[in-house]
N, C-alpha and C positions, 0 to 999 in steps of 0.2 A: 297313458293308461288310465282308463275308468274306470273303478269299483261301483258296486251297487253294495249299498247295506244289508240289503234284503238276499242277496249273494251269501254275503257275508254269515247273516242268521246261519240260514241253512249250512255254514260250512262248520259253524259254532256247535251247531246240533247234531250235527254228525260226528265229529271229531269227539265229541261226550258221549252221545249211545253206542256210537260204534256201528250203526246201520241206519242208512237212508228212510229206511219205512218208519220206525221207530223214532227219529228225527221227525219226520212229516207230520206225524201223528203227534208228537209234541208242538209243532209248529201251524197246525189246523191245516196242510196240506197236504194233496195230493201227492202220489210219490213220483209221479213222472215230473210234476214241477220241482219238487225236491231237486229231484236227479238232473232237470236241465239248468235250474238254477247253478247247482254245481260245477256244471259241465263247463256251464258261460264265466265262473270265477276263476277257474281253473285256465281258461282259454287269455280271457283279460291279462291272466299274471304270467299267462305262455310257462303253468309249470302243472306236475302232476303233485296234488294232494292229497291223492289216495290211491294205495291199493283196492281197488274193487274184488270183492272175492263176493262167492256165493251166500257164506254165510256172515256177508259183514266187512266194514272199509276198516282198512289200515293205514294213518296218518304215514307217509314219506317223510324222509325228514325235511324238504320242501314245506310239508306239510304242518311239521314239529315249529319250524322255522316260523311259518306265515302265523299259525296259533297263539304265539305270543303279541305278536302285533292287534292281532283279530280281535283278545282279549281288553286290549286296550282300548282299541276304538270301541268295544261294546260298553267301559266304564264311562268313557269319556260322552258317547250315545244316554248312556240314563243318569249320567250329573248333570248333561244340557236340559232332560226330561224333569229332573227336581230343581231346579234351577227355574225351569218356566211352571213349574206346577202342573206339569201335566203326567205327573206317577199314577202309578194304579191304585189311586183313592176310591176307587168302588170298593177296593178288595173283592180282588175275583182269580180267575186263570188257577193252576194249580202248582202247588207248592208239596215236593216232597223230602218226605222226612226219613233218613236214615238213623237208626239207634239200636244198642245190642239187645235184644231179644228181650232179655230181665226187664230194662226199662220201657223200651216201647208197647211188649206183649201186655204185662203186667202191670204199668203204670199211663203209658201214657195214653192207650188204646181205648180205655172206657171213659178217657176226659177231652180227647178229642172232638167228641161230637158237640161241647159245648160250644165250642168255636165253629163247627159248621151252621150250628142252627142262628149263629149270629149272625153270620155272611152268606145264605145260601147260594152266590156264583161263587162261591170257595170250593175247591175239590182237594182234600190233602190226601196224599199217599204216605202208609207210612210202612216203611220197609223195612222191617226189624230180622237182621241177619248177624250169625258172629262175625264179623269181619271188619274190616276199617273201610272205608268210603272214602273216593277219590275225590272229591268236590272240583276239581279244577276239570274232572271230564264229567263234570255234573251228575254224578251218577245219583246224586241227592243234591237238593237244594240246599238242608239243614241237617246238619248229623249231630248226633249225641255222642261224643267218641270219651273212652276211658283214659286217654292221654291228652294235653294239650298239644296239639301240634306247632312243631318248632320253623318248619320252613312254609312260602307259599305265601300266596298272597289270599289269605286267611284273616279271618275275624275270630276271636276266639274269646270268648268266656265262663268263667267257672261256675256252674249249674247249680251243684250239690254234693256235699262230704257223703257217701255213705259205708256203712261198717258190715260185716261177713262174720258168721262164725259155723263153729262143727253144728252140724243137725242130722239126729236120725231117731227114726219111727220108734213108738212105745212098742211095737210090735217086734222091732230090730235089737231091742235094749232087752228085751225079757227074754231071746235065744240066746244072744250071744253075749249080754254084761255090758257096764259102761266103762267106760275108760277112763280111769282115774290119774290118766298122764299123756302126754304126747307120746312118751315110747310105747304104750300100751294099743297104742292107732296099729300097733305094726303086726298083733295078733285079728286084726278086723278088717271085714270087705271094705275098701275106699272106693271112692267116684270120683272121679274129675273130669277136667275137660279134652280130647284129645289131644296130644300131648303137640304131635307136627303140623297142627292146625289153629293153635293159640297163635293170635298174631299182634299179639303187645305181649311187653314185659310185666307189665302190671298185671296181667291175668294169670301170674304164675303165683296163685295163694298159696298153693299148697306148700310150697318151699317155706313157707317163711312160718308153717304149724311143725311139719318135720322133714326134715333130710331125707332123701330118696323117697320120697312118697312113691308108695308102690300101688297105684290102683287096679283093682280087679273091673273096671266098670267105668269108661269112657264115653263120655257124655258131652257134644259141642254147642250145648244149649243149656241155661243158664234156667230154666223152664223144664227142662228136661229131665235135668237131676233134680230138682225140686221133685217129680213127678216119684222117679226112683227110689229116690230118699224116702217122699210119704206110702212107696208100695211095700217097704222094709228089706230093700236090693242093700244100701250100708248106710254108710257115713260119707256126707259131703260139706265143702265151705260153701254155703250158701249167700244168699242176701237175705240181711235181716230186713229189710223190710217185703221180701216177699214171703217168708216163711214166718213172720207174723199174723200171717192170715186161714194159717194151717195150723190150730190148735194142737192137732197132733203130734206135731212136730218136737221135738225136745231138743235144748240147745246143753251141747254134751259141752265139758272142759270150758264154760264159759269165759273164764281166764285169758282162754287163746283167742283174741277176735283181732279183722283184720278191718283198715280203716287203704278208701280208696277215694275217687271223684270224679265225677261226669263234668264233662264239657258241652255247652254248645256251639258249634261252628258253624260260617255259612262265606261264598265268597267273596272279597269286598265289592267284586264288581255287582255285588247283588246286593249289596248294601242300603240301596236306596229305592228298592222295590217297596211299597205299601205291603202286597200281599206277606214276601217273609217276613218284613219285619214285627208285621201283626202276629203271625205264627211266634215267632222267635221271641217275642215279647211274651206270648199267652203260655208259650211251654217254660218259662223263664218266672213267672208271677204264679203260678198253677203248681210247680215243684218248689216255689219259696214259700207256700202256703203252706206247703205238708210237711215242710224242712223236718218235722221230726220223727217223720218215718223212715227219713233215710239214715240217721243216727239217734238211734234210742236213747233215751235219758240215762241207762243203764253205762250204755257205752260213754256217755261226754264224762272228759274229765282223764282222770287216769283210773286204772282197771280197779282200783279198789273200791269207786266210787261207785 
């Protein structure tokens, strides 16, 4: 039995998007070479590797099976390539970036371009959703996740500490009073995030301001309630470092704030690409620069400080 590597790509890139077109288009081909590429690895290994459905392939477990081998020989394919020195020292191709909304919309989106104008064959994608990123089906090259991830063959990082607390509008405090205690939250509109759609544990703040937080005003965007909060809808745990940039903003029961951390990840097998690791390093030196946006002086220390 012969494999082709170039087989191989295409079956790496499908198995991560989930669709041959979409594959193709990440790999600068055609979709009918895509699809016969496939056709001939599948033939080579005499097994099916996917489901073909209309809207999109589904790994067999054939399929589950071959993936982890696939993965390997693609580590082992770019440590022969850093090895001879022949990585992608242009820095070019594109490189995307998965992060939750808060930090990518609001932070990392207006200092991204500093990095394109450095490398213009650079294209980064940055894909700021609430959600967690699979990296082993590449659905991002780099993510910014609120948890360290514990399993995977992962590279993983600690980014930046940053802190939360209560904020709501000058406008919201002169209808309805400010809250002079956590039990006092329970006579006033709250926000949070939808409750069956938080997908870490760590994004359950509100627990840890009061028991049964009861919100009137469900928000899956971290940008969203920012937005809420500054229109005078209630009271939400925000990030302080975006709601410093909203004068308006009033930071109610200062007492109560909450302290969290970003990560960045990417997969080892991508470890030794020029392109991420220039990305991964510039989002990594660029939020160690601002280190103190993400924990205010207020907050370091203990609350009295």
């Amino acid at each position: 039995m012969s494999l082709n590597w170039d087989d191989i790509r295409v079956f790496l890139a499908v198995a991560r998007s989930g669709q041959i077109l979409a594959a193709s288009r990440r790999l600068g081909l055609n979709h009918a070479t895509a699809a016969r590429r496939l056709t001939a690895l599948e033939t080579a290994l005499d097994s099916q590797l996917f489901i073909r459905r209309t809207n999109g392939c589904v790994l067999t477990g054939e399929g589950e099976a071959f993936l982890v081998h696939a993965e390997r020989v693609e580590a082992e394919m770019l440590a022969a390539q850093s090895g001879l020195g022949k990585t992608d020292s242009a820095i070019s191709g594109t490189v995307r970036i998965g992060a939750p909304d808060g930090f990518g919309v609001h932070f990392l989106a207006e200092r991204l371009g500093v990095l394109t104008s450095r490398h213009p064959d650079l294209t980064l994608q940055l894909v700021p959703v609430p959600r967690s990123f699979s990296l082993p089906q590449r659905e991002a090259d780099i993510a910014v996740t609120v948890e360290q991830p514990a399993v995977g063959r992962l590279v993983s990082r600690k980014l930046v500490d940053y802190s939360l607390s209560l904020y709501a509008s000058e406008e919201y405090l002169a209808e309805m009073g400010r809250p002079q205690s956590a039990e006092d939250l329970r006579h006033h509109r709250l926000i949070s995030y939808v409750e069956d759609l938080i997908f870490s544990p760590s994004l359950h703040f509100t627990r840890e301001i009061l028991r049964n937080w009861s919100a009137h005003f469900e928000i899956s965007s971290a940008i969203g309630q920012t937005r809420a909060v500054r229109a005078g809808a209630g009271i939400a745990v925000l990030h302080d470092y975006i709601a410093a940039d909203y004068p308006e903003l009033i930071n109610v029961l200062p007492e109560l704030r909450i302290e969290r951390g970003y990560y960045i990840v990417f997969h080892e097998a991508a470890r030794d690409l020029a392109r991420l690791r220039t990305v991964a390093d510039f989002i990594t030196e660029t939020t160690a620069s601002e280190k103190s946006r993400f924990l205010p002086q207020r907050f370091q220390g203990s609350p009295e400080n």
